[in-house]
C-alpha positions, 0 to 999 in steps of 0.5 A: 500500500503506498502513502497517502496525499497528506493535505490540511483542511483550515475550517471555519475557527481557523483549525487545520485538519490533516486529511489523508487519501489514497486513490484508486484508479478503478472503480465508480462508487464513491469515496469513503470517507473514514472517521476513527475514534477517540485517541487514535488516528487515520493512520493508525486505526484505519491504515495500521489495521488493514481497513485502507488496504481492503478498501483500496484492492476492493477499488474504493478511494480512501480518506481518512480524517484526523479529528481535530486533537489527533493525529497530524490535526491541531491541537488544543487544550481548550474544551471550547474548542472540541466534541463531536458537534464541532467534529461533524461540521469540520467533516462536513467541510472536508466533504464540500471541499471533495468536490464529489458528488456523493461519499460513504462515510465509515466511524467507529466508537467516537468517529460513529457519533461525528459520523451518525451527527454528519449523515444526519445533515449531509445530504452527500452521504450516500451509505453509511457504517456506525462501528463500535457504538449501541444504545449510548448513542440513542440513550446518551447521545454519544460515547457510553459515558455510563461505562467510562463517565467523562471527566474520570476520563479526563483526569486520567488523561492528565493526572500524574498518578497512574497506579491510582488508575482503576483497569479500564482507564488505565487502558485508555491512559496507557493507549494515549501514552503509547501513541505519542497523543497530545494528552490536553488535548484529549482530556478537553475532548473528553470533557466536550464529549456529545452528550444531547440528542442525536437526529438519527431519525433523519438520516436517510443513508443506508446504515449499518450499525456493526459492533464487536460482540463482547464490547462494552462500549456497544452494548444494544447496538440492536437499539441504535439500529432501531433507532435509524430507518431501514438500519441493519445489525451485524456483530462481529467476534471481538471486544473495543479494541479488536472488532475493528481490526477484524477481516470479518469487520472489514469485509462486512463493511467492504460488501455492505459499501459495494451495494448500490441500491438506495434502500437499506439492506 
């Protein structure tokens, strides 16, 4: 697989957005647009694992976009500037820039709610996949926060006492450290994280709602399929972590994006 075009989007308070693509010389279905999850990064979660490569030999133009805080994007530590409402809008502009008449738009866990929030309004996005989220989404209005509450997330992003970290945040912590991630920035995400009602009932994509079978960040993600029109339900074997990485995910997501029909499947 070869490198991106690295290229930066400034929206509109004046943050860069790093926006990678990868083309595809064959192929006429739209580009699919890729948004990752909290902490990590197109790069990593999305080229790391595999997903740009199967996309890529199944023809599909890729880009993947790096949420303002991660990756090659600008950071912040100012809450202000940060959850997914403000996400979504800076995807929608990378989607106007595109120039394209249509997109296929693919989140996972943090990315599904910028992604879910986009598709509500963004009459471009042709089909639709919410990876790594369930009922939070519907119930809470974001990232299961009754799993890991926000502002525990935050203070473990920052703090410097890492034995006093119960196991579930110190993953987190542990992940952040290990991927080099502006640490500030994250906790101000954390603490912006969406947490209000999402329109789920006027996206009109194509959606499927896929979740790893023993996450429990995705718990009844058969509610969040309910709470689309015409949603469909996949689960795949794997936990947070693991189910996004999977073949079996890929290729659910790679069959599910080829379909060309206008109705859900």
């Amino acid at each position: 697989m070869t490198n991106p075009i690295t290229s930066t989007v400034v929206v509109d308070d004046g943050t860069e957005i790093a926006v990678h693509r990868w083309d595809s010389p064959v192929g006429d279905l739209p580009p699919v647009l890729l948004q990752h999850g909290f902490i990590s990064n197109t790069l990593l979660e999305w080229a790391g694992r595999g997903m740009v490569a199967a996309l890529l030999a199944a023809g599909r133009t890729v880009i993947g976009v790096d949420a303002r805080g991660h990756g090659a994007s600008q950071k912040s530590p100012d809450p202000a500037r940060y959850g997914e409402e403000r996400m979504a809008a800076d995807l929608r502009t990378v989607i106007a820039r595109l120039d394209v008449p249509a997109v296929d738009l693919v989140g996972y866990s943090m990315g599904s709610v910028v992604s879910a929030i986009t598709a509500s309004r963004e009459p471009l996005v042709r089909r639709l996949v919410l990876g790594g989220t369930g009922a939070g989404l519907v119930e809470l209005g974001g990232v299961d926060t009754r799993v890991i509450p926000t502002a525990d997330l935050a203070e473990a992003l920052l703090t410097d006492d890492l034995s006093s970290l119960p196991p579930a945040l110190a993953a987190f912590r542990g992940f952040a450290d290990a991927v080099g991630s502006d640490r500030p920035s994250l906790a101000a995400q954390a603490l912006a994280a969406h947490a209000g009602p999402v329109d789920l009932g006027a996206i009109t994509a194509p959606t499927l709602v896929i979740a790893g079978d023993a996450d429990p960040l995705a718990t009844r993600p058969e509610v969040l399929a309910a709470a689309i029109p015409g949603a469909s339900l996949r689960l795949v074997a794997g936990d947070h972590m693991t189910a996004g990485g999977s073949l079996e995910f890929h290729t659910t997501v790679i069959e599910f994006l080829a379909e060309t029909q206008e109705s859900g499947s």
